[in-house]
N, C-alpha and C positions, 0 to 999 in steps of 0.2 A: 804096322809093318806093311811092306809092300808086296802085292799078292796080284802080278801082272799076269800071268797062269795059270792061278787057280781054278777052279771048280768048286769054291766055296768062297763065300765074300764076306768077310767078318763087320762092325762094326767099324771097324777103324777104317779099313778100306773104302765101305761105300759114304765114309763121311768123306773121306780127302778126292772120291770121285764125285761126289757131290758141292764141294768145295770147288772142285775144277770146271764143273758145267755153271754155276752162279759165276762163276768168273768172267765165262764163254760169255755169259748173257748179257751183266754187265758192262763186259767190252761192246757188245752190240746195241748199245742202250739208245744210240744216234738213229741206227739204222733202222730200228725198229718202231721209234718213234715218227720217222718220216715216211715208212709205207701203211703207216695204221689209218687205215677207212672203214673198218666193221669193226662195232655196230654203228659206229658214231667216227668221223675224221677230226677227234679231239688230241692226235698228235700226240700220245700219252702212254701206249700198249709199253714201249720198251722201257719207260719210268717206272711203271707200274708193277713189272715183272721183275725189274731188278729191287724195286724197294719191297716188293714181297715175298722174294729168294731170298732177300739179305739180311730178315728177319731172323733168318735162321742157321746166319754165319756165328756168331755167337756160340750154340747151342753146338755146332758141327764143331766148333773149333777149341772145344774146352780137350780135358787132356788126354791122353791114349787111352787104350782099351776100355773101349764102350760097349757094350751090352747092345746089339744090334734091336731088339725088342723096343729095348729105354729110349735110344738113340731115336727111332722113329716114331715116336711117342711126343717123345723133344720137340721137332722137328715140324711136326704136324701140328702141334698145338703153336708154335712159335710163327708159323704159313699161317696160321687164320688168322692168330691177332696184327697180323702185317699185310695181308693181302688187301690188294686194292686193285680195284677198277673189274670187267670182268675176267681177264682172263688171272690176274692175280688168286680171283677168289676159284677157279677153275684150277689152279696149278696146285692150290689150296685143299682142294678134295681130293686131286688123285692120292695125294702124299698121304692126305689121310684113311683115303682106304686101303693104300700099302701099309700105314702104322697098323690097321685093326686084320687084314691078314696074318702079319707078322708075328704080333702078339709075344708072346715070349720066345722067342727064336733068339740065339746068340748069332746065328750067323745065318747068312742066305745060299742055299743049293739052287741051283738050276732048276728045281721042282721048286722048289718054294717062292724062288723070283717071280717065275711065273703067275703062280697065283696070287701074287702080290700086286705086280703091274693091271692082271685080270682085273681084280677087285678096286684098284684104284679107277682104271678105265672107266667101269661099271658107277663108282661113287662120282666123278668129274659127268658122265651123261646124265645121273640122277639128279645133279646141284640145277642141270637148266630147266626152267620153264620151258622152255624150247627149243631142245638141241637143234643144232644145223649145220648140216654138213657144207665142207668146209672152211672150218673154221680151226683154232687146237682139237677139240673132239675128232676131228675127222686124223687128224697127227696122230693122238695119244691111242686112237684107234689100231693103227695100221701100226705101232710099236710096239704095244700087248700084243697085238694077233701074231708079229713076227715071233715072239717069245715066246708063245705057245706053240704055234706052229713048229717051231725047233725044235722042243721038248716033245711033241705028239712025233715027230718025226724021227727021235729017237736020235736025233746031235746032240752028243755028250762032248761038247766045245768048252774049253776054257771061256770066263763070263768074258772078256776081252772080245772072245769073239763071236758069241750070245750077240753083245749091244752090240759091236761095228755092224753085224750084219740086219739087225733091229733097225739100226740109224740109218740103213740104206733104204728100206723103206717106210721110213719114216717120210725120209725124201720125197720120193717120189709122191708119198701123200699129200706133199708139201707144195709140189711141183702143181698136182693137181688142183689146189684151191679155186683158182682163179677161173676152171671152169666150172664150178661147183657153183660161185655167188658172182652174178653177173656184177657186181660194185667193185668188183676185187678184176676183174677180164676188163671193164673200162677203166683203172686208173692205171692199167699193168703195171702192178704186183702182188706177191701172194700173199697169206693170213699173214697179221704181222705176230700174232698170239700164237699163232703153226710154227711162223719162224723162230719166236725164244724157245719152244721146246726143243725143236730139233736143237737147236743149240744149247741147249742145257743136256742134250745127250750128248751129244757133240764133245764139249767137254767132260763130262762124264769116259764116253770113249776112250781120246787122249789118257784119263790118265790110266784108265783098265790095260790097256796098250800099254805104254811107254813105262810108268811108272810114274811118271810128272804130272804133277797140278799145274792146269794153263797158269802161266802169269797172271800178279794180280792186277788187277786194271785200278785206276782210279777210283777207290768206296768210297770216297767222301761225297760221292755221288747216292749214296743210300742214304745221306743226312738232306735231299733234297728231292724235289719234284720236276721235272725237267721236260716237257713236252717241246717237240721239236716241230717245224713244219711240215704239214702232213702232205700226202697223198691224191685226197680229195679234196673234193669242195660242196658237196652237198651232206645233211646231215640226218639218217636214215632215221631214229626214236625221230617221233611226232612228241616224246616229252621233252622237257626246260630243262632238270635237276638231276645230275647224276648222284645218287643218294647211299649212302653206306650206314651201318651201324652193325653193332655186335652187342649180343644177345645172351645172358648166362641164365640157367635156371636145374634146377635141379632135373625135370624132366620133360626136354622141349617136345612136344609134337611138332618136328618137320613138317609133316603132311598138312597139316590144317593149315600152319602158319604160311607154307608156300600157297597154298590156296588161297588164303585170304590178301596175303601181299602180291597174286598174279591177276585179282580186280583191279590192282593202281596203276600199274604201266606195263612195261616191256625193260627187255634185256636182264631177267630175273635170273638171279645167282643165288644159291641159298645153301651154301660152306657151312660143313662141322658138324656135331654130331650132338647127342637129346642135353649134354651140358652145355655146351657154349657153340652159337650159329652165328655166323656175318651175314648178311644183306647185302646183296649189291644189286639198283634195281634204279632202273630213270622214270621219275614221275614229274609231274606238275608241282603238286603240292606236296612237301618231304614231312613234314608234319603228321599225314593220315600215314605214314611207314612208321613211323617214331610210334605212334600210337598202337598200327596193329602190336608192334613189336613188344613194348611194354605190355600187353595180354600175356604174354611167353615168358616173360622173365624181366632183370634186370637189364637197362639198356645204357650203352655209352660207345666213346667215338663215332658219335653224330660227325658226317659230314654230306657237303648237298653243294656241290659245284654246279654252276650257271654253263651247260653247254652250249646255250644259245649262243650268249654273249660274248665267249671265248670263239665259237665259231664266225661270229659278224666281225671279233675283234681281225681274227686271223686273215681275213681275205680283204682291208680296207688297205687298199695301195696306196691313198695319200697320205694317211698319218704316220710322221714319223719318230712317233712315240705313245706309250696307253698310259692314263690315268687311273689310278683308284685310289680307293679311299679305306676306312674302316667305317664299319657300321653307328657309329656314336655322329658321322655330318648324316643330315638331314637333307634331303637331296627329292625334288618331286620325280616323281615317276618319269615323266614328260623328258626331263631335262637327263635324267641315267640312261634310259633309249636312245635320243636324239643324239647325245654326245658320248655314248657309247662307256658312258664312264662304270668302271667294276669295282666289285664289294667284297671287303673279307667282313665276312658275320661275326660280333663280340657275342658273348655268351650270357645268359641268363638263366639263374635258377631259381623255383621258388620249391622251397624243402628238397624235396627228394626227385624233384622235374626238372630237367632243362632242358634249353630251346636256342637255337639258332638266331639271333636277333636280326627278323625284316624277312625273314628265310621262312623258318618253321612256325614262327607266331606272329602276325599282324598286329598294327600296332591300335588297332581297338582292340583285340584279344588281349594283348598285355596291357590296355589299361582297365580291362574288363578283371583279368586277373591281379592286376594289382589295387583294385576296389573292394576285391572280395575274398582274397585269399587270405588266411591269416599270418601265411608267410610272407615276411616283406622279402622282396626278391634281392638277391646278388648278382650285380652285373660283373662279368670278368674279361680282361682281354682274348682277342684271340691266341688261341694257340702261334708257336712260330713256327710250326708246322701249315696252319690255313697263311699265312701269310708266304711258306716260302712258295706253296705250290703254286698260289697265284703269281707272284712276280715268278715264278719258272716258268711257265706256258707263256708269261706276256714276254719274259724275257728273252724267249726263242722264236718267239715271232715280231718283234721290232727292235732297233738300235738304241733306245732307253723307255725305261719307262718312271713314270715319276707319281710316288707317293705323297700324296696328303695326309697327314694324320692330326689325330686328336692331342692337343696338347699337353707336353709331355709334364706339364704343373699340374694335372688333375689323375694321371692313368699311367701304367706303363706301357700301354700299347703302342706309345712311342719308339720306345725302346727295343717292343719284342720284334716290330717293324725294320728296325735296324738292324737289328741279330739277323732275321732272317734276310734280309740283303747282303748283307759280308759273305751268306754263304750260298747263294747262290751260282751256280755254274752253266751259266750261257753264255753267247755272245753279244747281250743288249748289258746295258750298265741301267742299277737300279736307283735311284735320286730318290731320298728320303727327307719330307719337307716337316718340320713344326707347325703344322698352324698356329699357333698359341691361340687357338679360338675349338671350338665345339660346335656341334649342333648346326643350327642353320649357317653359322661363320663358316665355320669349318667345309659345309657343304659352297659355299659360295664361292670357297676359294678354290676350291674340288672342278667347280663349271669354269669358271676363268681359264686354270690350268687346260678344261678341256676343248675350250672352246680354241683356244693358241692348236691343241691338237687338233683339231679339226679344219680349220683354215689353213694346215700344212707346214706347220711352223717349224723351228727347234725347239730342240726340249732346254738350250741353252735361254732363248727367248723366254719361254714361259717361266722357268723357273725367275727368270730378273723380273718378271710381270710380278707372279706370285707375292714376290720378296720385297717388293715394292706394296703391293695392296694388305697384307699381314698387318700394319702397324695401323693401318687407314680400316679396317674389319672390324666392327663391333658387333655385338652379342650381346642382348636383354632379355630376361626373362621375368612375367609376370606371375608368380604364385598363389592361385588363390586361395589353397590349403594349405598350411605348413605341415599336418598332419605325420603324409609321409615322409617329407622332410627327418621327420624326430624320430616315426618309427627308425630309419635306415642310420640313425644316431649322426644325422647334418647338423642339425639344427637340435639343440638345448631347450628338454621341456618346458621350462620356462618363458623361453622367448617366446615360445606358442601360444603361453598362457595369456603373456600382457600382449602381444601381438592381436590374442580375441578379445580382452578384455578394450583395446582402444580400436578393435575396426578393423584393422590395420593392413597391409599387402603387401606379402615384399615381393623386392624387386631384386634380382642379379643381374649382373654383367661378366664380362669379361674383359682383362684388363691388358694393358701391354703386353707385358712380361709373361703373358700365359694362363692366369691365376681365373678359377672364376670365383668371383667375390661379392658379398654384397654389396648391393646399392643405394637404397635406402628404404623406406615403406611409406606406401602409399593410405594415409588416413582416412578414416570412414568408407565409405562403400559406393556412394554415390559417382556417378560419371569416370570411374575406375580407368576404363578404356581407353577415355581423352583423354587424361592426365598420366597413363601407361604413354600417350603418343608424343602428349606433350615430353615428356619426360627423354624420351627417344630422341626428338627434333632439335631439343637443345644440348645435345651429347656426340649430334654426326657432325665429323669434322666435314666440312664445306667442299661440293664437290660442282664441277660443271655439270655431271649429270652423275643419277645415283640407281643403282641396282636394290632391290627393298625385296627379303623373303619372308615370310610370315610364318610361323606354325602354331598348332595348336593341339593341344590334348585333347580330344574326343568334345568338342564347342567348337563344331564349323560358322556356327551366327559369330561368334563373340571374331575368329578371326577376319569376316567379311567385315566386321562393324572398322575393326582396327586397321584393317586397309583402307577404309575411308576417312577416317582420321588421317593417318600418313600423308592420305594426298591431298588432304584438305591442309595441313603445315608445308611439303614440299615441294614446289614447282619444277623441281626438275628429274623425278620419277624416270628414268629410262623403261624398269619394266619393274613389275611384281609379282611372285610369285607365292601363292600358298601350298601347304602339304602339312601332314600328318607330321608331329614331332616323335622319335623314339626312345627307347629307356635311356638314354645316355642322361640329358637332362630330363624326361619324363617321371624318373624314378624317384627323384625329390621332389617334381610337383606336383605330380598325381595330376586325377582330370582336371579342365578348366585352366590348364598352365595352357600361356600364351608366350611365343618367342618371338624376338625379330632379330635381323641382321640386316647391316646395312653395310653398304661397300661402293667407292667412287667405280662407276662406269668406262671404260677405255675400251673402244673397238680393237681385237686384234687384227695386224696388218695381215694381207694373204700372205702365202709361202711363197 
């Protein structure tokens, strides 16, 4: 029921005003995304806030009369497992220390609002490492004080006009940012994590007033990730990875765990309460946060987005279009920098662990742990979730962007690649390609695409390059142990058996159509390498010049030996490259697997 005059705010009411300022914020999802520079100008605060208000649209929107105590209990719990980025996991804790004031209240008085907002204030200051004024902290500040202030002052006002006169200065705290954090006075404008609060009272407001929940804005925007172009241009964390996860246990020590995870980086958030805590924290390596965190409890919703990269992507004026791939191409270091090309991480578990694939475990760690673990690992695609966030950030900051992926005859990562392009909402168009190739293929086809982006090209061009080189892309793999092969049930124990009993080595390929397949086996053991090369040489369809990439499983000699082979069969080598192979194919060859991919050469024209 509607209770624009009250002096008591039931459950019902502060859901549908609660409902009205997720609205507010939502609507401002653009705006908010193009003034965010602190802590990082990753273009993101106003995705971030809507997709972790909207968490809690659900929970607000089930059916009347709700138990104001229950409702914010809801609400709080439903804010942490949705919150993202910092100030999501910020907006995350006020609410939760409104829920643990509230506690069993059916409904909020003007004295009780008060100490609600109080202790939420109090809980949003305690989440940071290191608060700083202004930023939201300094907003959420100066909206509590106005509430108590009113109440110590002895204004017995309808809540209607409690919050309008709260929201005014809110404002003005709002106003003030900019002289507070000199990053925010040079790009003029304010917090953009200041400005989805106020605007989340804002609508709140509206409906204590009026009676009306703001309009709904486009949600279909909480099914995606959407950073816009930002602000800035420089990027303040000295770390790479903005890194998230959450955390259950029966009973967390906050205290220690924030200590121990304020050794790894900056921009520390540490949302929720001794059962279940988020992380939001940029480090280097995401991995040592996975680990503190698993001390404390159960651990999942690992994520560790590349801020660098998203930032070199955002400010390069001649490409006009970004590449990425999925983590299963193989791609050297060298050539992901150079050609700026980006990664969504497929997942790996062994038992009760998972990890980030190329992210959280290195791929001599995972061939370390798949040597000695006695769980053979399960690799799985990424979420469509890591895929949509990725093309949403590239797809607000260029005209298309064009996917490579892993072929869709061996993975569905194909597919979940797809799902999540249909639903993205920018103004760049997402191109989602087949490789019908893996691993170093797959990776090859990855650099081509980027190299057309680099030289300034269209994303029309490269895709007909692309589509063009796909059929002309082979893939080899040499096995020296079928072992894990059989554990991960590829490979029928048998074949294992007479495989050892005659020598034997196999070999896969990849074939047109997508498939990877066997090839044949290589007998006895002797000169393995040359007749792996040989075997390659008479299987590349003939080119004027050939691009050659090697990889290997933890046998850096065995891959040097096999590039000299290569060039001792092909005279016309344009370039070769080695690198580490990862779980994608590493996981049936175990150590000692060797790959190659070969692909004809074609300089892309300038733009």
């Amino acid at each position: 029921m509607n209770e624009p005059a009250s002096t008591q705010l039931s459950g019902d009411s502060f859901a549908s005003a609660l409902i009205s300022g997720i609205h507010r914020v939502v609507d401002s999802q653009e705006l908010l995304n193009q003034i965010n520079v602190f802590p990082v100008p990753d273009g993101d605060t106003g995705t971030n806030l809507s997709l972790s208000l909207g968490a809690a649209l659900p929970v607000l929107q089930q059916s009347d009369e709700k138990h104001l105590g229950t409702l914010l209990a809801a609400v709080a719990d439903a804010l942490l497992d949705g919150a993202r980025g910092n100030s999501g996991a910020i907006m995350a804790q006020f609410f939760q220390g409104m829920s643990d004031s509230a506690g069993e209240l059916s409904r909020f008085t003007p004295y009780t609002f008060a100490k609600a907002v109080t202790m939420g204030n109090d809980y949003a200051h305690d989440a940071m490492s290191n608060p700083r004024e202004g930023t939201i902290l300094s907003v959420i500040d100066a909206f509590a004080g106005s509430i108590s202030d009113q109440r110590e002052n002895g204004v017995d006002d309808s809540f209607a006009a409690l919050v309008r006169h709260a929201l005014e200065h809110a404002k003005v705290a709002l106003a003030e940012t900019p002289n507070q954090l000199e990053v925010l006075r040079k790009a003029g404008v304010v917090d953009a994590g200041a400005k989805g609060f106020v605007e989340l009272v804002d609508g709140m407001s509206e409906y204590l007033s009026t009676g009306t929940i703001v309009a709904e804005p486009d949600l279909s925007l909480l099914s995606i990730e959407a950073p816009m172009v930002t602000a800035g241009s420089s990027v303040e964390s000295g770390y790479r990875f903005c890194t998230e996860c959450i955390v259950t246990g029966a009973d967390i020590n906050r205290r220690k765990l924030r200590e121990a995870l304020a050794e790894l980086g900056d921009s520390l958030v540490l949302a929720g309460t001794k059962r279940k805590a988020r992380i939001h924290i940029h480090v280097d390596e995401p991995e040592r946060v996975f680990d503190v965190a698993r001390r404390y409890g159960d651990v999942r919703a690992e994520k560790a987005d590349d801020m660098r990269r998203q930032q070199s992507s955002s400010h390069d004026a001649n490409r006009r279009f970004a590449v990425i791939t999925d983590s299963a191409a193989d791609i050297p270091d060298e050539d992901m920098e150079r050609l700026d090309i980006h990664m969504v991480p497929c997942r790996i578990q062994f038992g009760d662990r998972g990890y980030l694939d190329k992210v959280s475990i290195t791929a001599d760690e995972f061939f370390e742990e798949l040597r000695t673990n006695p769980n053979h690992p399960t690799t799985s695609q990424p979420a469509p979730g890591d895929f949509r966030r990725q093309f949403q950030f590239l797809a607000s900051h260029f005209a298309d962007v064009l996917s490579i992926n892993l072929t869709g005859m061996a993975s569905g990562t194909l597919e979940a690649a797809r799902s999540a392009a249909e639903r993205v909402n920018a103004h760049g168009r997402v191109h989602v390609i087949n490789s019908r190739n893996a691993s170093l293929g797959q990776g090859l086809l990855a650099v081509a695409a980027a190299e057309h982006a680099k030289a300034g090209l269209s994303v029309e061009d490269a895709i007909a390059a692309v589509e063009r080189l796909i059929p002309e892309t082979r893939t080899y793999g040499l096995l020296k142990d079928l072992r894990f092969a059989v554990r991960g049930g590829r490979v029928p124990r048998w074949v294992k058996t007479i495989a050892d009993l005659l020598r034997a080595t196999a070999i896969i390929r990849t074939v047109p159509d997508g498939r990877v397949a066997s090839g044949t086996f290589l007998f006895g053991r002797r000169n393995r390498i040359q007749r792996f090369a040989r075997y390659v040489a008479r299987r590349t369809p003939a080119a004027d010049s050939l691009d050659v990439a090697i990889g290997h499983a933890v046998c850096p000699e065995d891959a040097a030996e096999l590039e000299l082979e290569l060039r001792h069969r092909f005279d016309n080598i344009h370039r070769t490259t080695i690198t580490d192979i990862g779980a994608a194919l590493g996981v049936h060859g175990g150590p000692g697997t060797l790959i190659v991919a070969t692909q004809p050469y074609s300089r892309p024209a300038s733009g």
